[in-house]
C-alpha positions as CSV (number, residue, x, y, z in Angstrom):
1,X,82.5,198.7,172.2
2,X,82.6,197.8,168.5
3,X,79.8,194.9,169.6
4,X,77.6,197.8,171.0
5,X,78.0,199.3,168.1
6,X,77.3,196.3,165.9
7,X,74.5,195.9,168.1
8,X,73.1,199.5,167.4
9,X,73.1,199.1,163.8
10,X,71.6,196.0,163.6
11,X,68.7,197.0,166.1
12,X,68.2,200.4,163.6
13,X,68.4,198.1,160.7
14,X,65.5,196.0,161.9
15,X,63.3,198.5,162.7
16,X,63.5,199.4,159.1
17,X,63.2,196.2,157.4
18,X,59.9,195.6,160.0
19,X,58.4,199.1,159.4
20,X,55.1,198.3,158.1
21,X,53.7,200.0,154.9
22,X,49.9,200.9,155.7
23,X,47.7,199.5,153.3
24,X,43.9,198.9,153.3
25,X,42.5,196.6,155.5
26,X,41.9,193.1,154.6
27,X,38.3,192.1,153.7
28,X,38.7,188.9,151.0
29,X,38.9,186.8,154.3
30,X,36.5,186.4,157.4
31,X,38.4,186.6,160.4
32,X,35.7,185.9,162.3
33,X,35.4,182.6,160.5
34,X,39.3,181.9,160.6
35,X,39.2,182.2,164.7
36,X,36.3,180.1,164.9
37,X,38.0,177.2,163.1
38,X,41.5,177.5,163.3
39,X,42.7,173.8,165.3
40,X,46.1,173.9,167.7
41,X,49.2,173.0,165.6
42,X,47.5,174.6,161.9
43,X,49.9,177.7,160.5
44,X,49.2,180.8,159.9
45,X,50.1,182.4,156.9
46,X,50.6,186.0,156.4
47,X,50.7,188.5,153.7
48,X,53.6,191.1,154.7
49,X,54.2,194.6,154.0
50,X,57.5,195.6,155.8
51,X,60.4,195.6,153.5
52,X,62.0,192.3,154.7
53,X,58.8,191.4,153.8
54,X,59.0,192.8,150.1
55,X,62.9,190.8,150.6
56,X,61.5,187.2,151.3
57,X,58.7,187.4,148.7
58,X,61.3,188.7,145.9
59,X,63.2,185.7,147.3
60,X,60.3,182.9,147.5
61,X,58.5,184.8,144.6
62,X,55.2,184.4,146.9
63,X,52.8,186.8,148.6
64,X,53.2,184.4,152.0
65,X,56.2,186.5,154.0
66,X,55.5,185.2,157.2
67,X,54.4,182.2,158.8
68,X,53.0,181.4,162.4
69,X,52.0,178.5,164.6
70,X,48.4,178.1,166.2
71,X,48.4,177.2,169.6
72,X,44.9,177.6,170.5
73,X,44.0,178.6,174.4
74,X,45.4,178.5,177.6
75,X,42.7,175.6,177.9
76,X,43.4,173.9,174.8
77,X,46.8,173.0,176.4
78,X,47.3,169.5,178.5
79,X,50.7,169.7,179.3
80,X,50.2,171.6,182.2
81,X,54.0,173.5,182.4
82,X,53.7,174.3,179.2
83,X,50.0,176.2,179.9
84,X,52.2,178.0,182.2
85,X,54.9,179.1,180.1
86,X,52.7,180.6,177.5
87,X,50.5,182.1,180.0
88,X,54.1,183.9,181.9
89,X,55.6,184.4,178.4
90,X,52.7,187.1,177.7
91,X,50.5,187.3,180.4
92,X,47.4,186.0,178.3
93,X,44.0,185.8,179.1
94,X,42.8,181.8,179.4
95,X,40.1,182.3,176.3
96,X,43.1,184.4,174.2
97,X,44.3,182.7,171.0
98,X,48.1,182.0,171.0
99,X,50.1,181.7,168.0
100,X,54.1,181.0,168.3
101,X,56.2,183.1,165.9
102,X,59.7,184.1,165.0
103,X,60.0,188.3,164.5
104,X,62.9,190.3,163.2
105,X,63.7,193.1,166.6
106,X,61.9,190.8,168.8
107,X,62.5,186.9,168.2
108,X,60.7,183.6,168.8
109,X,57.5,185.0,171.1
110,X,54.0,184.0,172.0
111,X,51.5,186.6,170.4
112,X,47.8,186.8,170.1
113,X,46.1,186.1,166.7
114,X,44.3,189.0,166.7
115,X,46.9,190.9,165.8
116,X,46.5,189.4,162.2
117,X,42.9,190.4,161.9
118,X,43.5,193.2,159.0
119,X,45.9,191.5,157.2
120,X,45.9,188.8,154.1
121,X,46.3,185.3,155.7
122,X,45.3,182.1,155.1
123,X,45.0,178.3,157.5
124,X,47.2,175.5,156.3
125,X,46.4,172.3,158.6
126,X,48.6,169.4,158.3
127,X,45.4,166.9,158.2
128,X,47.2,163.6,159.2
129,X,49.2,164.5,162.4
130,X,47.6,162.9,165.4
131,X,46.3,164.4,168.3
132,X,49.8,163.4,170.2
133,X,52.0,164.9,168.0
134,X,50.0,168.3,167.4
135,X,50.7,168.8,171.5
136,X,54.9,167.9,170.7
137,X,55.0,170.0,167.8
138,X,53.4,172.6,170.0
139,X,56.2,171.7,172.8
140,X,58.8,171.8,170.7
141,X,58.1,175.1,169.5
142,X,57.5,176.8,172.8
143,X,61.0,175.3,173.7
144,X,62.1,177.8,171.0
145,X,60.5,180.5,173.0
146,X,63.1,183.9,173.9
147,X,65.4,183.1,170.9
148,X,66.8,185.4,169.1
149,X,65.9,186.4,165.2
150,X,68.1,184.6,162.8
151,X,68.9,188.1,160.3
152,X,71.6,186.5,158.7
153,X,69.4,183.6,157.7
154,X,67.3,186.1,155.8
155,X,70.5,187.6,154.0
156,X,72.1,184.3,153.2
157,X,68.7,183.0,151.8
158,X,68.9,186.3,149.4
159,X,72.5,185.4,148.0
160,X,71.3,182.4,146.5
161,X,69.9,184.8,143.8
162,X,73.8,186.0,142.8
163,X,76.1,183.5,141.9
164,X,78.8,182.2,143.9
165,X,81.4,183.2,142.1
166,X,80.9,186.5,141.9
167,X,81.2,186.8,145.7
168,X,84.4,186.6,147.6
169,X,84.1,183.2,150.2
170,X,84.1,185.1,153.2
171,X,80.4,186.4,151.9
172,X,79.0,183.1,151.0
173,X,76.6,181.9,152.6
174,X,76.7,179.8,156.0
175,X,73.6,178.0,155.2
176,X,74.8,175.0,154.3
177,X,77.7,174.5,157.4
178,X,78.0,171.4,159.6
179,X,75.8,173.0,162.5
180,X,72.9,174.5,159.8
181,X,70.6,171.3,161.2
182,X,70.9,173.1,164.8
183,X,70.5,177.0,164.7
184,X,71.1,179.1,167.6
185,X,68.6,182.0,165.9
186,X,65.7,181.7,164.4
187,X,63.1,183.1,161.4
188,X,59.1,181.9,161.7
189,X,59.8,179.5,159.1
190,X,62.9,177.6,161.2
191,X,60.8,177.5,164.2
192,X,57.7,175.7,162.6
193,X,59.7,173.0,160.0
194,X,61.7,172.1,163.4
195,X,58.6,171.7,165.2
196,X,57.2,169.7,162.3
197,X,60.4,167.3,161.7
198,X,60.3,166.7,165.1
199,X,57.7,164.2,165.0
200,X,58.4,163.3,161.6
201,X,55.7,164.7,160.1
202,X,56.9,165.6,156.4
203,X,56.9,169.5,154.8
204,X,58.8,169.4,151.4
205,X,61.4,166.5,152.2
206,X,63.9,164.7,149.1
207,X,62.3,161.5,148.5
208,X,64.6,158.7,146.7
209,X,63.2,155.6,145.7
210,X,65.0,151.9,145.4
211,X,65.2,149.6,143.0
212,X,61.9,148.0,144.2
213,X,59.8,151.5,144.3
214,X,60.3,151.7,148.0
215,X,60.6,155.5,149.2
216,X,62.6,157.0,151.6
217,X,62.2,160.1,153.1
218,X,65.4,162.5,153.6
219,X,64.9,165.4,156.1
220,X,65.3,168.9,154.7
221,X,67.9,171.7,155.9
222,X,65.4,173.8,158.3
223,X,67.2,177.1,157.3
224,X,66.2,176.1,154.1
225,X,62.4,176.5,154.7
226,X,60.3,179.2,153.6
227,X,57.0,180.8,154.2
228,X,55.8,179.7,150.6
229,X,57.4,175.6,151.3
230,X,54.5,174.8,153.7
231,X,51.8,176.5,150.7
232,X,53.5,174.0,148.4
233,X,53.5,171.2,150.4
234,X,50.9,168.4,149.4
235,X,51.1,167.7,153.2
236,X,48.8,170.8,154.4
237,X,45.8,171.4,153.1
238,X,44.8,175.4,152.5
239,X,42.0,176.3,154.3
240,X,40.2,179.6,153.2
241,X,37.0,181.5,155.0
242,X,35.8,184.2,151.8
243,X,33.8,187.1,153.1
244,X,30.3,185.8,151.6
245,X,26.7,185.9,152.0
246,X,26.0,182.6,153.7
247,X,27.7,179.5,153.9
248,X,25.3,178.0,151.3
249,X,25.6,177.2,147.7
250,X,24.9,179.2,145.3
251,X,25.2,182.3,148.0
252,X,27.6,184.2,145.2
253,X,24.4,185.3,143.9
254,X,23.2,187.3,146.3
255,X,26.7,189.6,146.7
256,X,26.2,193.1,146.5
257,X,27.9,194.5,143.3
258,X,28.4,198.2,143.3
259,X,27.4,199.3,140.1
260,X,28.8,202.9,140.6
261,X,32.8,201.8,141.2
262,X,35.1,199.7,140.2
263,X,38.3,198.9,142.0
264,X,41.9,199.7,139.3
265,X,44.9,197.4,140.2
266,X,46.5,201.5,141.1
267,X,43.8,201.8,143.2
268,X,42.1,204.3,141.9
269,X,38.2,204.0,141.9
270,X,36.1,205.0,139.3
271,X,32.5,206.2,139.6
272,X,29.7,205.7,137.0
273,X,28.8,209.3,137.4
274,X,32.0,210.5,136.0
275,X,34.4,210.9,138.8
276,X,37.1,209.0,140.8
277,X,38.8,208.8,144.7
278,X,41.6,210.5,142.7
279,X,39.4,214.1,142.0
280,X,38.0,214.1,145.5
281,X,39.3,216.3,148.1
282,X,41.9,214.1,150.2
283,X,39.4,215.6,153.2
284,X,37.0,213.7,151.7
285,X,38.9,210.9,151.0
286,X,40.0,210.7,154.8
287,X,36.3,211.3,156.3
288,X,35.1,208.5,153.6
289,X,38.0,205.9,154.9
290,X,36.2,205.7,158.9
291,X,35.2,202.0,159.8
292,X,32.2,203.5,161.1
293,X,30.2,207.1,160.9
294,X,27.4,209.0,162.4
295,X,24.5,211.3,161.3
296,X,23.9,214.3,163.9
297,X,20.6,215.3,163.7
298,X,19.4,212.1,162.2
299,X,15.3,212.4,161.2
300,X,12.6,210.1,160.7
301,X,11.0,212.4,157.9
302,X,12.2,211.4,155.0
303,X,12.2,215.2,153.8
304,X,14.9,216.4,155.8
305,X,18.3,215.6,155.0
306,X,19.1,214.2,158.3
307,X,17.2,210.9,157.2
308,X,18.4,211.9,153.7
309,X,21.9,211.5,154.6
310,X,21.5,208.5,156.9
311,X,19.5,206.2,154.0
312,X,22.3,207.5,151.7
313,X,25.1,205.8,154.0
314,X,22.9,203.0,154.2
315,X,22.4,202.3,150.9
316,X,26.5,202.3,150.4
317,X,26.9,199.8,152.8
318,X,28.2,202.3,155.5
319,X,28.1,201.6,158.9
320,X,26.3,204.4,160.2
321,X,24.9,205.5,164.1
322,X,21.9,208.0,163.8
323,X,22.2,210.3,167.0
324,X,18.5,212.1,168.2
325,X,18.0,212.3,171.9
326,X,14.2,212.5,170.6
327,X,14.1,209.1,168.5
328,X,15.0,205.6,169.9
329,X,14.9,203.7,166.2
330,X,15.3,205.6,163.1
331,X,15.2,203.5,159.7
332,X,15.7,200.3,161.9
333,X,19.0,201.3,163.4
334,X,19.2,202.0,167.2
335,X,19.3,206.0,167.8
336,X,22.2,207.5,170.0
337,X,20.9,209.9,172.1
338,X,24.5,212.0,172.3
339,X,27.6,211.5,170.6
340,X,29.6,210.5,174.0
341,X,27.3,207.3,173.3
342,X,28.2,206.1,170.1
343,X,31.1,203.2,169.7
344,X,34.5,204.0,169.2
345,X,34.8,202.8,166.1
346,X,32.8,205.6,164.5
347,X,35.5,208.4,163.5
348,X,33.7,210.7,161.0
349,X,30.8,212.1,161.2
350,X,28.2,214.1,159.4
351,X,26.4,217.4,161.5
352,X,22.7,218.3,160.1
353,X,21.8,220.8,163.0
354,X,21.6,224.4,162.8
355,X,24.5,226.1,163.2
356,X,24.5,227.6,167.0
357,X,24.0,224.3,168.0
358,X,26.8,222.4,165.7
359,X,29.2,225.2,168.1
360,X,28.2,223.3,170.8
361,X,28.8,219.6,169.5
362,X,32.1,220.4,168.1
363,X,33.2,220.2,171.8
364,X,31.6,216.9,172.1
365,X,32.7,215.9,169.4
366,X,36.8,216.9,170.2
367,X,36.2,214.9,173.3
368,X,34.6,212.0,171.9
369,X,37.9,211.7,169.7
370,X,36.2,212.7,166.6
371,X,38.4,212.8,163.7
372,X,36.7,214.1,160.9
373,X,33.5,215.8,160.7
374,X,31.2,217.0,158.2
375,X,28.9,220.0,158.4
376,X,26.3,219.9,155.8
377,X,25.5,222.9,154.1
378,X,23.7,225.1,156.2
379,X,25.1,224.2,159.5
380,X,27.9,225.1,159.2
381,X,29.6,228.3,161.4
382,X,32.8,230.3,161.3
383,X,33.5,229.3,165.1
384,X,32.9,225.8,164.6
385,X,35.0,225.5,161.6
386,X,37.8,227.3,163.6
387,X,37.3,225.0,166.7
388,X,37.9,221.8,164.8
389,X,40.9,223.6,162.9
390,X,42.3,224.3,166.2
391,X,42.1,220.4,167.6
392,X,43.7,219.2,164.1
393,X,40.1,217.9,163.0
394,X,39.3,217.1,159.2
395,X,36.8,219.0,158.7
396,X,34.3,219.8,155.3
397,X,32.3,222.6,155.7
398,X,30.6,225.5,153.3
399,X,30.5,223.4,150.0
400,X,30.0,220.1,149.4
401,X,27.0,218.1,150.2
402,X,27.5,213.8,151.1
403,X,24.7,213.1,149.3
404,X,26.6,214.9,146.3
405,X,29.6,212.9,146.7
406,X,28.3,209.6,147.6
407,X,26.5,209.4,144.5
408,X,22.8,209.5,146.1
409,X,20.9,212.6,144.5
């Protein structure tokens, strides 16, 4: 009974310490890049934002919270019983790329790397491993595979901050007992420097030299091992893919610089024309956060504000869909003949059409999944406003023009 109960507070514990914090996405790296290059056996490093997160990196006094081993494809793998575990341990596709990790509420698992895309990470490869040892490292750690997270681990590392006398013994910390070279739990950082050590491939070990400068190597405590210890290890190299123009030389110089923002450390953004994120509408603020939008009733006359609105987007660096069953190309971007068509990723969108006819899209629109929309002034109607109120839809209507806002009259 009381280990159910233990049980229960420990499993409501973790979900609180793993509850994310949502932040902006991640653009200082390309992931595209990272998938493209990342080799079996390289780690993963993350930038966290759950509160054992905000724990570690008070702890390690680093940003890197997390850490993650590459395993590359189902096809990347020789050892043919270990292809199948992976493949059985999350029913993967063969071309899905497999990282091995240690989570708090779920424990040592096989996940995809996509599921880093938005986030702050970075490669470290350990450059001299050979190609023998990368596939026993990679065994080694899929042996780990179903174990359980070590949360104690994570506590014990935070008592090294107080001092040990002011702690009764009973609270000091087990890191350092006979069996702390063999863990029955893990964290990501226990699994990988296991791994590693295995093959005797070096992270951050004690090195002692003898009278005749001869070095010997001494193995560190695994439950030791952090996140940050394989950053400052001069045995992995850090390996970063910047968002840039091309891959050339000199391609720094040809970044687009907005000249009407700048980005505060609060994260407020200031505009040249005398206004910031902080004095627009939070409407606004959600319609402008979309991956992606749309212009309904894009033109091809550059009069009318439906080509108006559409160069504006462009010229901000928006993606943007224009949607005219009567156009096939409008300002070089493929036209949309209905809103069903465009890709899911577009979530706000802007309505330039008169206003009997923005009635009908709304319902389009509610269908499509539409989560903000935009009527511009003058097609706007009290029945379409109260349709989108009605489906819980963001919408701006009778006031404020885009073009206004965006900075592009």
């Amino acid at each position: 009974m009381a280990s159910s109960f233990t049980n229960k507070i420990m499993d409501l514990a973790g979900r609180w310490l793993t509850k994310e914090k949502s932040v902006r996405k991640n653009h200082w790296s390309d992931f595209h890049k990272i998938r493209q290059e990342v080799r079996p056996a390289d780690l993963i490093l993350v930038h966290g934002h759950s509160k054992v997160s905000k724990i570690i990196a008070s702890i390690t006094q680093s940003q890197w919270t997390h850490a993650a081993l590459y395993v590359g494809r189902l096809y990347d793998i020789s050892d043919l019983s270990l292809r199948e575990k992976l493949q059985n341990s999350g029913h993967f596709k063969y071309d899905t790329q497999m990282i091995i990790e240690s989570e708090l509420g779920a424990g040592t698992i096989v996940s995809s790397l996509d599921k880093y895309e938005d986030k702050h990470i970075r490669i470290l490869r350990p450059e001299w491993i050979t190609d023998d040892d990368i596939q026993r490292v990679i065994i080694h750690a899929a042996s780990r595979l179903g174990r359980e997270y070590n949360i104690r681990q994570i506590l014990d590392l935070a008592r090294l901050l107080v001092p040990w006398s002011i702690l009764p013994r009973r609270w000091r910390s087990s890191l350092f007992q006979s069996n702390a070279l063999q863990p029955t739990k893990d964290i990501c950082s226990t699994v990988i420097a296991q791994a590693f050590q295995s093959v005797g491939y070096p992270i951050l070990p004690e090195i002692e030299f003898n009278q005749h400068k001869q070095a010997t190597f001494i193995r560190r405590n695994v439950q030791l091992f952090t996140p940050s210890d394989f950053d400052f290890s001069p045995y992995f190299s850090v390996i970063k893919y910047p968002i840039l123009p091309d891959n050339q030389a000199g391609s720094y110089a040809n970044i687009k610089w907005r000249a009407d923002i700048v980005s505060h450390d609060n994260g407020l953004h200031t505009t040249t024309y005398g206004r910031s994120l902080k004095s627009i509408s939070p409407q606004i603020q959600q319609f402008l956060s979309s991956a992606a939008f749309a212009v309904i009733g894009a033109s091809s006359n550059p009069s009318k504000y439906g080509n108006k609105i559409l160069k504006c987007y462009l010229a901000k660096d928006k993606m943007v869909f224009p949607v005219n069953p009567s156009h096939e190309m409008i300002e070089n971007k493929k036209c949309f003949a209905s809103i069903q068509e465009l890709p899911n990723t577009v979530r706000s969108i802007s309505i330039v059409t008169p206003p009997e006819i923005t009635e009908k899209l709304i319902d389009i629109a509610i269908a499509k999944g539409i989560h903000n929309i935009w009527m511009q002034p003058g097609s706007e109607s009290p029945l379409a406003v109260q349709k989108c109120i009605k489906s819980d839809i963001n919408v701006i209507a009778h006031g404020p023009c885009i073009l206004v806002e965006l900075g592009c009259t």
